[in-house]
C-alpha positions as CSV (number, residue, x, y, z in Angstrom):
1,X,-24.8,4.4,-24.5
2,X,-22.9,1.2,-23.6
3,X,-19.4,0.5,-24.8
4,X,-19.6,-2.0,-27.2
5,X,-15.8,-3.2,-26.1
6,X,-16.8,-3.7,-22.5
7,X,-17.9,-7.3,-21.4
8,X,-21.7,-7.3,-20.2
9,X,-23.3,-8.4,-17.0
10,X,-26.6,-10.1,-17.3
11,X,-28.5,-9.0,-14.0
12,X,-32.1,-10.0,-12.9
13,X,-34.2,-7.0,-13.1
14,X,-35.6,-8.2,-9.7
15,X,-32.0,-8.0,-8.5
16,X,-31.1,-3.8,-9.9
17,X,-31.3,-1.6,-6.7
18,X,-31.7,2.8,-7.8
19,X,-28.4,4.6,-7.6
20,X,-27.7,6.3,-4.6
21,X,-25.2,9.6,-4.0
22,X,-21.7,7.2,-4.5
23,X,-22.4,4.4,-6.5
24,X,-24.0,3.1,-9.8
25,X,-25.3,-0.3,-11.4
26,X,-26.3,-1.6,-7.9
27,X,-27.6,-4.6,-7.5
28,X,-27.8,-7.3,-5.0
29,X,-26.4,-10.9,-5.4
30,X,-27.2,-14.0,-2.4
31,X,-24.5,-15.8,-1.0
32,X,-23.8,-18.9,-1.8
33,X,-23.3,-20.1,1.9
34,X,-25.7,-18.2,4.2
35,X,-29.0,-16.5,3.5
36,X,-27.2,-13.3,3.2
37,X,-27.9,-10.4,0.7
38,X,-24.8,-8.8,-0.5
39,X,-24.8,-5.4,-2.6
40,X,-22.4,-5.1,-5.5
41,X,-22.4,-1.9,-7.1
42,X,-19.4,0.8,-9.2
43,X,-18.4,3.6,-8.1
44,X,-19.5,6.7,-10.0
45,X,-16.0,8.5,-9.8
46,X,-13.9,5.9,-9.3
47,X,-15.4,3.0,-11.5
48,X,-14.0,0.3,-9.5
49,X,-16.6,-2.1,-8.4
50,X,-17.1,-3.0,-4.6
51,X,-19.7,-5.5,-2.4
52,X,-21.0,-5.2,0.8
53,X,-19.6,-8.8,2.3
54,X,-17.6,-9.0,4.8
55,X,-14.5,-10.2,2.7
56,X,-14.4,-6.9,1.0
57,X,-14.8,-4.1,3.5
58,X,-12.5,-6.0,5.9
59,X,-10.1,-6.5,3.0
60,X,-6.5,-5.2,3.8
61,X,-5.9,-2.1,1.5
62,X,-4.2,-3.8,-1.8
63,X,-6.7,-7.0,-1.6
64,X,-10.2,-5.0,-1.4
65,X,-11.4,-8.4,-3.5
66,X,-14.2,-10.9,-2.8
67,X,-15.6,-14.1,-4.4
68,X,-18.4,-12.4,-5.1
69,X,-16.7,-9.9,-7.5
70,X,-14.3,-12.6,-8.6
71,X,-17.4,-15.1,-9.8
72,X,-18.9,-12.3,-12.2
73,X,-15.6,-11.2,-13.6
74,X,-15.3,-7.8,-11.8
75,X,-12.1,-6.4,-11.0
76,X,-11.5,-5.3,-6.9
77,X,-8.5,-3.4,-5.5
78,X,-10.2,0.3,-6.6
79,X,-9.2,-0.6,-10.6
80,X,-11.2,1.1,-12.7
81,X,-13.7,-1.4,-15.1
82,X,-16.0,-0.7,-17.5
83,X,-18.6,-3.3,-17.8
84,X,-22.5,-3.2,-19.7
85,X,-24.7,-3.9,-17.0
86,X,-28.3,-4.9,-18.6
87,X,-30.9,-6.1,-16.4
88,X,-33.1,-9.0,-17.8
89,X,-35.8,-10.9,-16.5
90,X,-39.4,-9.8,-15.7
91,X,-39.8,-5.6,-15.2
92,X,-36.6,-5.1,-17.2
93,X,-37.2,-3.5,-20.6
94,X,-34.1,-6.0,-22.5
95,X,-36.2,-9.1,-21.3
């Protein structure tokens, strides 16, 4: 059930990627100066959020941040953050 406190996170259906082992609400974003595909997903443990750019795994421990996480309002650095994530769009059932 989501939190009705926590901020929500619009997602194109086409976009949602399964959970795996480690991580939930996956979902893959493009960047804004390449043709790159970046995943952005939240820990299931942890509930920090992390991506798969270069900017955040190569991040010095204390700054694991990116612009990608920064443009939709997600907190880096292993903080915990609840968020709503509802997919929308075509194949998503809150379209």
């Amino acid at each position: 059930m989501p939190n009705n406190t926590a901020p929500t996170l619009k997602v194109p259906a086409a976009a949602m990627l399964p959970d795996n082992a480690q991580w939930t609400n996956r979902f893959e974003i493009k960047s804004s100066s390449s043709n790159r595909v970046y995943r952005i997903a939240q820990h299931k443990t942890g509930e920090y959020w992390g991506c798969s750019c270069p900017g955040y795994i190569y991040g010095k421990k204390g700054r694991k941040q990116c612009k990608h996480l920064r443009a939709l309002g997600l907190h880096g650095n292993f903080i915990a953050q609840e968020v709503n994530v509802v997919a929308v769009g075509a194949g998503s059932k809150a379209a």
